[in-house]
C-alpha positions as CSV (number, residue, x, y, z in Angstrom):
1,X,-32.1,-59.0,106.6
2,X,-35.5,-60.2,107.1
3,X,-38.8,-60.1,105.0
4,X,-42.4,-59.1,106.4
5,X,-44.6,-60.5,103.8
6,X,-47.8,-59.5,105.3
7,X,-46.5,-55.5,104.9
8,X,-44.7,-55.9,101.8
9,X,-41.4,-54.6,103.5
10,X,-38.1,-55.6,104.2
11,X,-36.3,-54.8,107.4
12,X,-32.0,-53.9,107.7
13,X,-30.2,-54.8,110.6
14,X,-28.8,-51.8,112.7
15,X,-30.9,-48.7,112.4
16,X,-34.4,-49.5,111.7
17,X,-35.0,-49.2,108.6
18,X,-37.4,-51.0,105.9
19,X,-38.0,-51.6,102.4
20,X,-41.0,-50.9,101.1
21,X,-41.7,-53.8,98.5
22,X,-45.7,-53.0,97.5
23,X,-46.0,-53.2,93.6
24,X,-48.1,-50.2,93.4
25,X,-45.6,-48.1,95.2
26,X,-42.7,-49.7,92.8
27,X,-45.1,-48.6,90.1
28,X,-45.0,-45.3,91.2
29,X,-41.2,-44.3,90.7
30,X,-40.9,-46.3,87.1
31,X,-42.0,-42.9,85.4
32,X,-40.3,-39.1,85.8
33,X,-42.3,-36.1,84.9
34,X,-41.4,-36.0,81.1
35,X,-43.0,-39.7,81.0
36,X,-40.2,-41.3,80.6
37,X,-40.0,-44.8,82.2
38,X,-37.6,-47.6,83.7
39,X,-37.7,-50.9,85.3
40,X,-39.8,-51.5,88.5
41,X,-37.2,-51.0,91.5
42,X,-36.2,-53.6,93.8
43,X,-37.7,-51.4,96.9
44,X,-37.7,-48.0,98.5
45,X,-35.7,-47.5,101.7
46,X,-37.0,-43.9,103.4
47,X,-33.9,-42.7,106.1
48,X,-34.4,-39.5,108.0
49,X,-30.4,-38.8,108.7
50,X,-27.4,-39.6,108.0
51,X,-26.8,-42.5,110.4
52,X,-29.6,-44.5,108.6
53,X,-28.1,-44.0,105.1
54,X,-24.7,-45.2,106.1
55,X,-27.2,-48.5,107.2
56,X,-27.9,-48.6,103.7
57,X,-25.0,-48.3,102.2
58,X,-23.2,-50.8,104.1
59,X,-25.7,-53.3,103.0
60,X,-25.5,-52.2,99.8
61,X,-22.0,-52.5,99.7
62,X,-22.2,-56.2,101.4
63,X,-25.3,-57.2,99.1
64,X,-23.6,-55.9,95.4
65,X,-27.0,-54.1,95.6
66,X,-27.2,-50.7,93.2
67,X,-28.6,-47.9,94.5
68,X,-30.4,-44.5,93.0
69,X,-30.6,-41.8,95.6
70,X,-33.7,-39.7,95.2
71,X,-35.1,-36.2,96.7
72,X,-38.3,-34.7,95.8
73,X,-38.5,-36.6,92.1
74,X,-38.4,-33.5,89.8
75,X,-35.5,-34.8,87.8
76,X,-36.3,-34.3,83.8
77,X,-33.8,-36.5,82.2
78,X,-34.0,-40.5,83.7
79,X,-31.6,-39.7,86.8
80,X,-34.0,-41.5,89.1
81,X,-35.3,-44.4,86.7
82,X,-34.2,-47.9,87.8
83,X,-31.8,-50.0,84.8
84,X,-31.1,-52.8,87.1
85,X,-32.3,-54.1,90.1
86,X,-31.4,-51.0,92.1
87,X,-33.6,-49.8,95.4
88,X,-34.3,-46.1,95.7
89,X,-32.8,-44.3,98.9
90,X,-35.9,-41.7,99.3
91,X,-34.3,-39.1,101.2
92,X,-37.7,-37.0,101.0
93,X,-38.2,-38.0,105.2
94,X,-34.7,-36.5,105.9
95,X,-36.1,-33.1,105.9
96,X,-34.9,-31.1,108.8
97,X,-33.7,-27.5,108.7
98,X,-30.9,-28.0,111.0
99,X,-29.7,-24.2,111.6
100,X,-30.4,-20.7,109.9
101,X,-27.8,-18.1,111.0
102,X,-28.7,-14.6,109.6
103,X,-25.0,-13.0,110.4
104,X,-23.7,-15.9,108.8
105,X,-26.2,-15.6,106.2
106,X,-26.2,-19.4,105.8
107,X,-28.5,-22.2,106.2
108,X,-28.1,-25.7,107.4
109,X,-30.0,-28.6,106.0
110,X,-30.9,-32.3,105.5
111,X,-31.0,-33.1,101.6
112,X,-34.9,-33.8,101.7
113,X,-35.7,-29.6,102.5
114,X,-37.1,-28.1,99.4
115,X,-36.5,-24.5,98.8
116,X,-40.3,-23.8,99.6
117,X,-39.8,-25.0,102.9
118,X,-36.5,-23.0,103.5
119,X,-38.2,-19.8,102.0
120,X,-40.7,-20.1,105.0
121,X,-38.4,-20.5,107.6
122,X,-36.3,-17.5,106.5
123,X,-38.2,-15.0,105.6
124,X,-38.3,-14.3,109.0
125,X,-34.8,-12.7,109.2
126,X,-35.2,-10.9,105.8
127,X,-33.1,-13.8,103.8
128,X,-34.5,-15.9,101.3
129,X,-32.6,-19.1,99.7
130,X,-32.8,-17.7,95.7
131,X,-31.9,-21.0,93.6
132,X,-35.2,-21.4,92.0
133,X,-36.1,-24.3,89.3
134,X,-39.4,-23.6,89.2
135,X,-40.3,-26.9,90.3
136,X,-40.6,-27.2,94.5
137,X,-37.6,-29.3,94.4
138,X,-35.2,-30.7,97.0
139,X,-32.2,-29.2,98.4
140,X,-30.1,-32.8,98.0
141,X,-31.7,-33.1,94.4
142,X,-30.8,-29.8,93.2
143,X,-27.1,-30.2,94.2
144,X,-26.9,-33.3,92.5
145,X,-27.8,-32.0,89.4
146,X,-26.6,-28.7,89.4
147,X,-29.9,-27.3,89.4
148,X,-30.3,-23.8,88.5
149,X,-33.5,-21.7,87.0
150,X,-35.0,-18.4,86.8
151,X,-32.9,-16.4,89.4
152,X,-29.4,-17.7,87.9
153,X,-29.0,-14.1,85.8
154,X,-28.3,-12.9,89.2
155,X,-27.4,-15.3,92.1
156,X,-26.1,-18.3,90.0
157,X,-26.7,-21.9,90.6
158,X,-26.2,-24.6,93.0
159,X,-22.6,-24.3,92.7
160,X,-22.2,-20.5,93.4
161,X,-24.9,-21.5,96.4
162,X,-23.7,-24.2,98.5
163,X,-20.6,-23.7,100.4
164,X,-20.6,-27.2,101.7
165,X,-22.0,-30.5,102.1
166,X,-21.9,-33.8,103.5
167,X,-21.7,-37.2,102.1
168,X,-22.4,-40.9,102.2
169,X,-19.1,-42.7,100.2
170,X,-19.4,-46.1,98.7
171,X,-17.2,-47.9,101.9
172,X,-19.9,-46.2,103.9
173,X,-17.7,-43.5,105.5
174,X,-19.7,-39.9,106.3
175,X,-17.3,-36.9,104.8
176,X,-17.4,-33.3,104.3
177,X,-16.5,-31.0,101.7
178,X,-15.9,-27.8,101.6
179,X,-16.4,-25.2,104.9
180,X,-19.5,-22.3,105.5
181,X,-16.9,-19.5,104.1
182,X,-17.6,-17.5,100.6
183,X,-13.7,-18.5,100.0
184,X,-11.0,-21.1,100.7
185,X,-7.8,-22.3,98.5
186,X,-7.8,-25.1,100.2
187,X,-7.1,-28.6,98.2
188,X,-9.1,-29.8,96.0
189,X,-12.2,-28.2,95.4
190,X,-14.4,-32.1,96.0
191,X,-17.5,-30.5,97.2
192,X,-18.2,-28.8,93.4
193,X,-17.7,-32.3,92.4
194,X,-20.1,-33.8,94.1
195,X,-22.3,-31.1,93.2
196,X,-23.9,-32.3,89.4
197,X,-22.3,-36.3,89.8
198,X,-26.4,-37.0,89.9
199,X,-25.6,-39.4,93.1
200,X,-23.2,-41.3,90.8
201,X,-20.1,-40.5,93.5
202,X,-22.3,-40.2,97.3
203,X,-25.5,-39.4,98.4
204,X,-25.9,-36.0,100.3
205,X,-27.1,-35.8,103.6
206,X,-26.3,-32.6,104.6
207,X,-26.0,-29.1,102.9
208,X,-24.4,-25.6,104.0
209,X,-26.6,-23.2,101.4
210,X,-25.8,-19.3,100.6
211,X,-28.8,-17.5,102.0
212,X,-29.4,-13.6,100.3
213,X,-31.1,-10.4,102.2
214,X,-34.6,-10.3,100.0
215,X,-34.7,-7.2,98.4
216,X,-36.5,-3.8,99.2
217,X,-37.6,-3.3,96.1
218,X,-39.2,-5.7,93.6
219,X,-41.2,-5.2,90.2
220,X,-42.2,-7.9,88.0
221,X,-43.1,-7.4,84.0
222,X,-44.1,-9.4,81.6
223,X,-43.1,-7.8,77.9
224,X,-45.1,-8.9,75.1
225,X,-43.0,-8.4,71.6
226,X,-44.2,-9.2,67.9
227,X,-41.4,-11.9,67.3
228,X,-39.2,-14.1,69.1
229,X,-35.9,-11.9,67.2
230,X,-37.4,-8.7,69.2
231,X,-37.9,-10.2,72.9
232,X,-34.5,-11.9,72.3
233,X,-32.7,-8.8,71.4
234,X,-34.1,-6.8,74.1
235,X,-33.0,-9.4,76.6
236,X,-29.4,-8.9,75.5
237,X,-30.2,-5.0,75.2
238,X,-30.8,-5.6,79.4
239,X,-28.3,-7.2,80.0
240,X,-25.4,-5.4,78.4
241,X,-27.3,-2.3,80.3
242,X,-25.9,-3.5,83.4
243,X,-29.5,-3.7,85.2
244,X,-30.3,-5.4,88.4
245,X,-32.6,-7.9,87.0
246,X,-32.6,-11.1,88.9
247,X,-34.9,-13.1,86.7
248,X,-34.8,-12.7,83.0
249,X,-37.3,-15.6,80.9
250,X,-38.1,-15.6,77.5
251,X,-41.5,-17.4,76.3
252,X,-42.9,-18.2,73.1
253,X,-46.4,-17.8,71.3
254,X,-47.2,-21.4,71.3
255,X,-46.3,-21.3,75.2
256,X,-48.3,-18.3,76.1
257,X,-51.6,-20.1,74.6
258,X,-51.1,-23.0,76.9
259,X,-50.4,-20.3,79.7
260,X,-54.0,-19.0,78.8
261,X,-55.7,-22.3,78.3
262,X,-53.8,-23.6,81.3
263,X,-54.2,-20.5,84.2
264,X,-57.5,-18.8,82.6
265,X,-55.2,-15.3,81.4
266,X,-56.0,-13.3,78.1
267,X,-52.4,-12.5,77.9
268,X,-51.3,-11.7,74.1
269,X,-50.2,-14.9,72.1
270,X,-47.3,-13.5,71.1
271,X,-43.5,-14.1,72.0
272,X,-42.6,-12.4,76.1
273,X,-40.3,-11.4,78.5
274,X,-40.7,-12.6,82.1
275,X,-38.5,-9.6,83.9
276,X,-37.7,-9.3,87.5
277,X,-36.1,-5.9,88.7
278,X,-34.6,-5.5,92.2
279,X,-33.3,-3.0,94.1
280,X,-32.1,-1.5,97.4
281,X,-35.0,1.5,97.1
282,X,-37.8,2.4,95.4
283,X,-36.3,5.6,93.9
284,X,-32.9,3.8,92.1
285,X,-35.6,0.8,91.6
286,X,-38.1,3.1,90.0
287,X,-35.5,4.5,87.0
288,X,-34.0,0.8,86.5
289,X,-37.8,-0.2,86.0
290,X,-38.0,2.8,83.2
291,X,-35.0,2.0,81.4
292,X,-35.9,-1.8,81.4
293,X,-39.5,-0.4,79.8
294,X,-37.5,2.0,77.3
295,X,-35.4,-1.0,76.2
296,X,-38.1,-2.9,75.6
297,X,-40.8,0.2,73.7
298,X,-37.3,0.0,71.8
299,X,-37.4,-3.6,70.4
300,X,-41.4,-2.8,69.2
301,X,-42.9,-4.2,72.5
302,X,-46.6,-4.0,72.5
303,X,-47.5,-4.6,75.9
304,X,-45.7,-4.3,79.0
305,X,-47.5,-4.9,82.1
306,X,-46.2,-4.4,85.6
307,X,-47.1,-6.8,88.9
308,X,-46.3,-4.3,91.7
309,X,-47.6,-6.1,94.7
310,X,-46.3,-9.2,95.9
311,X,-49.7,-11.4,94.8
312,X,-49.6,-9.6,91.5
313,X,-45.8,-11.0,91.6
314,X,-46.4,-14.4,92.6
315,X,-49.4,-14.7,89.9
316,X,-47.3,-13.8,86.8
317,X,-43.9,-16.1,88.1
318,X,-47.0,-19.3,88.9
319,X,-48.1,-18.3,85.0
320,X,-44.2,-19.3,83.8
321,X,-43.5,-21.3,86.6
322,X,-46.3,-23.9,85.3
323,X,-45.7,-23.9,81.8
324,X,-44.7,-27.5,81.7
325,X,-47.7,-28.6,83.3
326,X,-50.0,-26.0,80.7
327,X,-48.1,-27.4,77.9
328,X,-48.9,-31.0,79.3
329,X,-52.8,-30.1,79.9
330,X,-52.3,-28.6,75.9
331,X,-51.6,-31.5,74.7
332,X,-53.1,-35.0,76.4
333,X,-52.0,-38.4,75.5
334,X,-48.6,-37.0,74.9
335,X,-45.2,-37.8,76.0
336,X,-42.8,-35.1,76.5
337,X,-38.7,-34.3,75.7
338,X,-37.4,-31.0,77.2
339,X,-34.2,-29.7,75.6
340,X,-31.5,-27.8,77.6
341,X,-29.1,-26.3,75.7
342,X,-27.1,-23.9,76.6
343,X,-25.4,-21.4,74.2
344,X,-23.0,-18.2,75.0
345,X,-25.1,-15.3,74.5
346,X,-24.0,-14.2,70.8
347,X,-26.1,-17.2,69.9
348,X,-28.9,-17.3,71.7
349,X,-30.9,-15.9,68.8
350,X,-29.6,-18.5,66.6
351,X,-30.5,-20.9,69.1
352,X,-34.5,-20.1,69.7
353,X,-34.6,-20.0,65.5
354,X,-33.3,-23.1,65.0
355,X,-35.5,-24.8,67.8
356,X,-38.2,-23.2,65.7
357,X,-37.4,-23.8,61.8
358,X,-36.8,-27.3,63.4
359,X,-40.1,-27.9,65.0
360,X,-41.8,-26.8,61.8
361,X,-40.1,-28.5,59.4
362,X,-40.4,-32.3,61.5
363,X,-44.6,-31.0,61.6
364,X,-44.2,-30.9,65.9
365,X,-46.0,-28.6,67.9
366,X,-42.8,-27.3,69.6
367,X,-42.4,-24.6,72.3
368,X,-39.6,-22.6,73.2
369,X,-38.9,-20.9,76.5
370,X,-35.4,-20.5,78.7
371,X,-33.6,-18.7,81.3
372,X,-32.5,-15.9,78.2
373,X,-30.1,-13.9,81.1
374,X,-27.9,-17.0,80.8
375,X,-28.5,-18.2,77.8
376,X,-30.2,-21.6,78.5
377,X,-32.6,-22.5,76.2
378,X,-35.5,-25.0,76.2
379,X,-37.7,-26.5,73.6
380,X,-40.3,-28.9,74.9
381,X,-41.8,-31.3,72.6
382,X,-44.7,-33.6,73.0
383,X,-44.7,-37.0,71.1
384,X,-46.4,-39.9,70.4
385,X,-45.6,-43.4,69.2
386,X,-45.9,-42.0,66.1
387,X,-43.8,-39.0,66.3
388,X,-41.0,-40.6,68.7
389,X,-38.4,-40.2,65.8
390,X,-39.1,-37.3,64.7
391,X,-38.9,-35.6,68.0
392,X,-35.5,-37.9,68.8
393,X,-34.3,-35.9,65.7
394,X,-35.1,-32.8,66.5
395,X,-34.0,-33.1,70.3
396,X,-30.4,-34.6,68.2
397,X,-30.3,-31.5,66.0
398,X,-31.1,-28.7,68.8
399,X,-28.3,-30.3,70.8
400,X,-26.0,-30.6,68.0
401,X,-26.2,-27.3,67.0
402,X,-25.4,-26.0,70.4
403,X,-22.2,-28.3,70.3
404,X,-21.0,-26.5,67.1
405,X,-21.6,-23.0,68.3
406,X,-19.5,-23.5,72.1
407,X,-22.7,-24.4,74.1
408,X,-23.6,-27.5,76.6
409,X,-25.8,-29.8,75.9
410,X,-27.5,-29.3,79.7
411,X,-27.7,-26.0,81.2
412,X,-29.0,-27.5,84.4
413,X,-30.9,-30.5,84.1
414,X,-28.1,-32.7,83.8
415,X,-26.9,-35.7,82.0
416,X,-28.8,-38.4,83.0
417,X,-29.8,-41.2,81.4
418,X,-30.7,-39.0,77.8
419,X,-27.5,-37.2,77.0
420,X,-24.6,-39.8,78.0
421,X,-24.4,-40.0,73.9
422,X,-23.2,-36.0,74.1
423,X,-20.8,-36.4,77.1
424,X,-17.5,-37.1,74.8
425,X,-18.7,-34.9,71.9
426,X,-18.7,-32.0,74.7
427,X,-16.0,-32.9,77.2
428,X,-13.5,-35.4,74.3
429,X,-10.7,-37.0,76.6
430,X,-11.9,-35.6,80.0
431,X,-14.8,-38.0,79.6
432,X,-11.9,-40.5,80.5
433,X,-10.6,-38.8,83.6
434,X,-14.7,-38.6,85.1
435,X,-14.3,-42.2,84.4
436,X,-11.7,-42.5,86.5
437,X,-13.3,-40.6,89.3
438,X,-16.1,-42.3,89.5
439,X,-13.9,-45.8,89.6
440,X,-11.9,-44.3,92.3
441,X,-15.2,-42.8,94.5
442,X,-17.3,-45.6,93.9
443,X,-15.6,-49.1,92.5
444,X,-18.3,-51.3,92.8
445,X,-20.5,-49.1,90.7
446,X,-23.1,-49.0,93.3
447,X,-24.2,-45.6,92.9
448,X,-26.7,-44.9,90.4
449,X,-25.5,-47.1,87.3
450,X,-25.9,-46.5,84.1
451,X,-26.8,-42.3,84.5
452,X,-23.7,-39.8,83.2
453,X,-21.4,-42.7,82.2
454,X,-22.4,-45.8,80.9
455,X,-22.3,-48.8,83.9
């Protein structure tokens, strides 16, 4: 290995490949989007296939050097903050849609495609890639953390969508998991583990993804209801109607002014529904939509308003979509924790009312929104110095009560660096047997210390 110190990087032997040393682009991946921070990496290292990462890895592997595999950098909970002395494999460059085959209705990818970019390539053929986080994540990233979102109600998450994968191993060795078939009962399912380790067990260089027809018929609503209790039970009113809804979002008051400040809407302050109907015509589409509006007129809704055309669609799913960012713009000079609990649905209710007898009684401007459909709920605070314990005691509390009642304490962002302290609570002996696994996958500890379990 040799150093350029006039470009600040550092260049392997085989493949060419550098590392990109420059303090202010260290700087730059010490922070993840809720503000929390870590060490300054050791470098960056940017491959563009699978060839270059097993480069890496052997070096790695040779060197003792730690390493935190990293996609489009969306992550909420410290997955991609450096502990140690660890460089960063950016795997945003390996970013080639490898093969689309409509019959098949399957994708091919490299770990850097975000769902954006697979959306455009195949909308073409009438399919559309339907794991959405809001966030224009990474295909690699998302299976790593189990990513899931707004369509989960209907199409489920990364697990239900990617029937297999490829992976970089700790001795360096390239392996696949899993075939592009909706079923095997073959062995030992090792591609669903994989999927969620957070790059604690490989890094993923290649994905096989699920890829659904888009659907003839679409309508999009937004429900305004006088209280959280109301939107929440017409949710579960929906969804014990059997309807086709494919996205299903609850959002509070307090998030519905930072929609308005944030987008420029006059929407009603008040507690809504964020409903997506599909359907295979516009006739069976049409009476779903009316007995979705009936539900709702039901549970005292006083407003429903319906986005017909595909702009009209895309403007009310950017309005929840950015609420993260409109609750950051609502609140400057803030740090932020996102809670993402997730509860079975007989306490969802119980759930968004404790978030928000919680928030009040700690004095913190707290907002509540979730994927209600599967009953993931998040609260997102914003902190300062000043109010760091209090919102580390509320976060405790929101997550605690989930425990009691059956829940998780992460729906879909993960574990992380913020929840290893719930891992045994949730999972008691089993914590010992992922232990075990990851000692067996990856002895060394080279991948991604310190995040799920501790070293």
């Amino acid at each position: 290995m040799s150093v350029n110190r006039g470009t600040g990087t550092t260049a392997f032997g085989g493949p060419p490949l550098e590392i990109d040393t420059r303090p202010a682009v260290l700087d730059q991946f010490t922070v993840d989007e809720t503000g929390r921070t870590g060490r300054r990496p050791r470098g960056i290292v940017y491959p563009t296939g699978v060839e270059e990462v097993i480069a890496v890895v052997e070096w790695a592997e040779a060197t003792r050097t730690p390493l935190i595999p990293r996609g489009a950098g969306t992550s909420l909970e410290g997955h991609l903050l450096a502990q140690r002395d660890e460089l960063i494999v950016d795997l945003s460059r390996a970013n080639a849609i490898l093969d689309i085959s409509p019959v098949d209705f399957t994708a091919t990818v490299q770990p850097g495609v975000t769902r954006t970019q697979l959306n455009a390539a195949t909308a073409e053929f009438g399919l559309q890639f339907t794991v959405d986080p809001g966030a224009d994540a990474s295909l690699g990233g998302m299976a790593a953390t189990n990513a899931s979102g707004t369509t989960t109600v209907r199409y489920g998450g990364m697990r239900a969508n990617v029937l297999a994968l490829q992976a970089v191993l700790a001795d360096a060795t390239a392996a696949r998991f899993g075939r592009a078939v909706r079923k095997s009962s073959s062995g030992y399912d090792l591609k669903d583990l994989l999927i969620g380790s957070a790059g604690t067990l490989g890094i993923i260089t290649e994905l096989t993804v699920r890829l659904h027809p888009i659907p003839e018929w679409l309508r999009s609503l937004r429900i305004s209801f006088p209280t959280v209790a109301d939107a929440v039970d017409a949710s579960l009113a929906v969804m014990g109607a059997a309807l086709p809804v494919s996205r299903l979002e609850l959002v509070d008051a307090p998030s519905m002014a930072a929609i308005n400040a944030y987008r420029g809407t006059d929407y009603a302050e008040t507690p809504a529904l964020f409903v997506d109907i599909e359907s295979s015509s516009a006739v069976a589409g049409t009476a779903d939509e009316q007995e979705v509006q009936r539900i709702a007129q039901a549970h005292n809704a006083i407003d429903i308003a319906t986005a017909r055309t595909h702009t009209e669609r895309h403007a009310l799913w950017e309005d929840r979509h950015n609420l993260f960012f409109a609750l950051k713009a609502h609140h400057p000079g803030h740090r932020f924790m996102v809670t993402d609990t997730a509860v079975p649905f007989s306490r969802v209710a119980a759930a968004v009312d404790t978030a928000t007898r919680l928030g009040a009684e700690l004095g913190l401007a707290v907002s509540v929104a979730g994927h209600i459909g599967d009953g993931n709920v998040h609260a997102v605070i914003p902190y300062t110095d000043a109010s760091y314990a209090a919102a580390q005691q509320f976060s405790d509390s929101v997550v605690r009560h989930a425990l009691a009642v059956g829940g998780t304490a992460t729906g879909e962002h993960g574990i992380g660096l913020a929840k290893k302290k719930y891992l045994r609570d949730e999972h008691g002996a089993a914590v010992d047997l992922m232990a075990a696994i990851k000692r067996a996958i990856d002895p060394l500890g080279l991948f991604n210390p310190d995040k799920v379990l501790d070293a």
